[in-house]
C-alpha positions in Angstrom: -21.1 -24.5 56.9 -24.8 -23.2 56.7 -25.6 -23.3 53.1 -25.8 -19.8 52.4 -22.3 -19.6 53.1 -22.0 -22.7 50.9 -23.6 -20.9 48.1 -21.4 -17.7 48.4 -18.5 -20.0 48.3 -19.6 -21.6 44.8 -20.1 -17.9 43.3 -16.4 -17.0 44.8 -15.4 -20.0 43.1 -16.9 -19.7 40.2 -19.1 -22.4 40.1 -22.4 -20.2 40.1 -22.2 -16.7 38.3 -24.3 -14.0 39.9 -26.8 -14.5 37.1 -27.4 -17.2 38.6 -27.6 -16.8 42.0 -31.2 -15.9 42.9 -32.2 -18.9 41.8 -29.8 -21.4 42.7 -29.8 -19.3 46.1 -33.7 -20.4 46.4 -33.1 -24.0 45.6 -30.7 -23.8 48.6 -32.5 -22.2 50.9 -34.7 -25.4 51.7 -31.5 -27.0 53.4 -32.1 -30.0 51.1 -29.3 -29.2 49.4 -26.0 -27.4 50.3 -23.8 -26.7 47.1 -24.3 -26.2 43.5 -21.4 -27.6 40.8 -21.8 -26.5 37.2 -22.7 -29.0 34.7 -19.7 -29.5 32.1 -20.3 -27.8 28.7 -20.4 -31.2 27.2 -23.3 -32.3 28.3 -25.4 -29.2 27.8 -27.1 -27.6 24.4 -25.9 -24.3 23.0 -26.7 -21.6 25.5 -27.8 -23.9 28.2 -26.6 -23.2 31.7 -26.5 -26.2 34.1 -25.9 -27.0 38.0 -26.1 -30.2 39.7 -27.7 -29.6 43.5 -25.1 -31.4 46.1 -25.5 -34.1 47.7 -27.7 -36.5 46.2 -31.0 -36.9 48.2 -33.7 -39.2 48.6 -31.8 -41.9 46.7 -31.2 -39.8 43.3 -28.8 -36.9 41.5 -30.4 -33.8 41.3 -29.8 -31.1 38.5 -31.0 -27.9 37.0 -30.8 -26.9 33.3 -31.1 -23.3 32.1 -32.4 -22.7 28.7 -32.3 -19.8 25.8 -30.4 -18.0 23.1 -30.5 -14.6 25.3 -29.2 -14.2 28.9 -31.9 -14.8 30.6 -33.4 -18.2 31.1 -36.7 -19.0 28.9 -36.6 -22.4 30.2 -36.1 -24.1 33.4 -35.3 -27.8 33.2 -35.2 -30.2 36.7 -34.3 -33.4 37.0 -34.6 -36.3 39.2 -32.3 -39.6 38.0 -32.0 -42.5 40.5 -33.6 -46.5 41.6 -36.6 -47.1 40.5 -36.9 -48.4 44.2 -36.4 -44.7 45.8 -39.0 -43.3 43.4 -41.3 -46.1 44.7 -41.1 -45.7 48.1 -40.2 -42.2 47.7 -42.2 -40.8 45.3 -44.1 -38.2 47.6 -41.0 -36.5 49.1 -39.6 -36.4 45.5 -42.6 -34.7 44.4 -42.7 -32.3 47.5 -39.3 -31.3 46.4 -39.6 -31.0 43.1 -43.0 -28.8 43.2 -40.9 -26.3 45.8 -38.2 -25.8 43.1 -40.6 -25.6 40.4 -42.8 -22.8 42.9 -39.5 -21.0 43.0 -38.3 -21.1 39.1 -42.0 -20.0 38.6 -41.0 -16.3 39.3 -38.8 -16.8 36.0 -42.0 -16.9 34.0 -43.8 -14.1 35.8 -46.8 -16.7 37.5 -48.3 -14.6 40.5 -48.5 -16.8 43.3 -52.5 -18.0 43.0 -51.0 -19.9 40.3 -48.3 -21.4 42.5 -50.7 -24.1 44.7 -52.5 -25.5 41.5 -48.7 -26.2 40.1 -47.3 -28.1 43.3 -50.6 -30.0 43.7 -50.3 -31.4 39.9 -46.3 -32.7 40.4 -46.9 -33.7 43.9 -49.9 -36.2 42.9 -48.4 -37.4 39.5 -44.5 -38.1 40.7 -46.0 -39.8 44.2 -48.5 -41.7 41.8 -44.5 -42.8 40.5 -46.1 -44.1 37.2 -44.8 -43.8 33.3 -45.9 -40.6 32.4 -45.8 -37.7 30.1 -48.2 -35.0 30.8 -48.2 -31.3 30.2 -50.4 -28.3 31.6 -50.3 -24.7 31.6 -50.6 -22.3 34.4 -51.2 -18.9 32.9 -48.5 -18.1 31.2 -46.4 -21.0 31.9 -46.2 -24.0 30.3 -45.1 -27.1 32.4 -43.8 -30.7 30.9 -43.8 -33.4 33.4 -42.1 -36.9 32.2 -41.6 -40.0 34.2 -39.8 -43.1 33.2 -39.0 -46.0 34.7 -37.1 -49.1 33.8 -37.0 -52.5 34.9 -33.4 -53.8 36.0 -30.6 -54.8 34.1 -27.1 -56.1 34.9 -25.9 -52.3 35.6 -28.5 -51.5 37.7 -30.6 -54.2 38.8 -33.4 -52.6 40.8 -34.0 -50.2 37.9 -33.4 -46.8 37.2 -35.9 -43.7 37.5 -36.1 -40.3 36.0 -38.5 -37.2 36.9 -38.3 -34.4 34.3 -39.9 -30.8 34.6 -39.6 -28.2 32.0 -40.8 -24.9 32.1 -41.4 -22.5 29.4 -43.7 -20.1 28.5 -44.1 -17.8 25.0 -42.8 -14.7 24.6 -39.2 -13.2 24.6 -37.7 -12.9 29.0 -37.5 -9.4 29.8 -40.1 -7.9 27.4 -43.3 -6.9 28.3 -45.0 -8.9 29.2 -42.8 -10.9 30.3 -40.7 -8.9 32.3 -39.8 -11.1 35.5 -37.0 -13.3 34.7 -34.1 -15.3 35.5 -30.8 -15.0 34.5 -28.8 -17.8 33.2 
């Protein structure tokens, strides 16, 4: 099934609401990954909206969290959580990915597109770097938290485990002036 059709068939479902569905229909539009499944309520904050991306790629889980007390998102969360090993060896197609869905949540925030390269360039080069890290920068209006950590093995996972983090916020209430391009969660 192409995965726009795969999409459709999550909002059918129920899995993604409407709100949603500009969005996740982005994220899905790369082909990388074909479905969405919500994340369960118990593992989200108050008024947080979240959807694992299906299947796992590039030797990880994928997710996206969407943040705020109103209906529309005022923060976009992705994460990357997998070996230490794929992050290592993988770290540039991780970033790649992970700066196309942060190029597309970037609309949320209301960042014009000369904003867009500077942004990509900044997560590709830190996650392919594959380091501990926790660095923030702004882009106009948008703030952007990147966080990297990796752990050395253990009997449960003895190559080590990995986790990319972005978050995206900005200022402001989402759907007020300025602020007036937005994402619903």
């Amino acid at each position: 099934m192409q995965p726009k059709l795969l999409l459709l068939a999550a909002l059918a479902s129920g899995t993604a609401d409407a709100a949603s569905a500009d969005l996740l229909k982005g994220l899905i539009s790369d082909g990388v990954f074909r479905q969405v499944r919500l994340v369960p309520a118990d593992r989200l904050l108050r008024g947080e909206r979240g959807y694992e991306l299906l299947p796992a790629q590039f030797g990880g889980d994928w997710s996206v969290v969407l943040g705020g007390t109103t209906a529309a998102a005022s923060t976009v969360h992705f994460t990357f959580s997998g070996g230490k090993k794929a992050l290592d060896t993988g770290g540039a197609t991780v970033g790649k990915l992970l700066g196309r869905m942060t190029g597309r949540a970037a609309s949320c925030f209301g960042v014009g597109a000369e904003r867009l390269p500077g942004l990509k360039f900044w997560l590709e080069t830190a996650v392919k770097a594959a380091q501990n890290t926790t660095q923030e920068r702004s882009f106009g209006p948008l703030k952007a938290q990147l966080l990297i950590n990796r752990t050395d093995g253990d009997p449960d996972s003895p190559g080590g485990l990995a986790e990319v983090d972005v978050l995206l916020g900005r200022k402001g209430t989402p759907g007020t002036a300025p602020w007036t391009d937005t994402c619903a969660k």
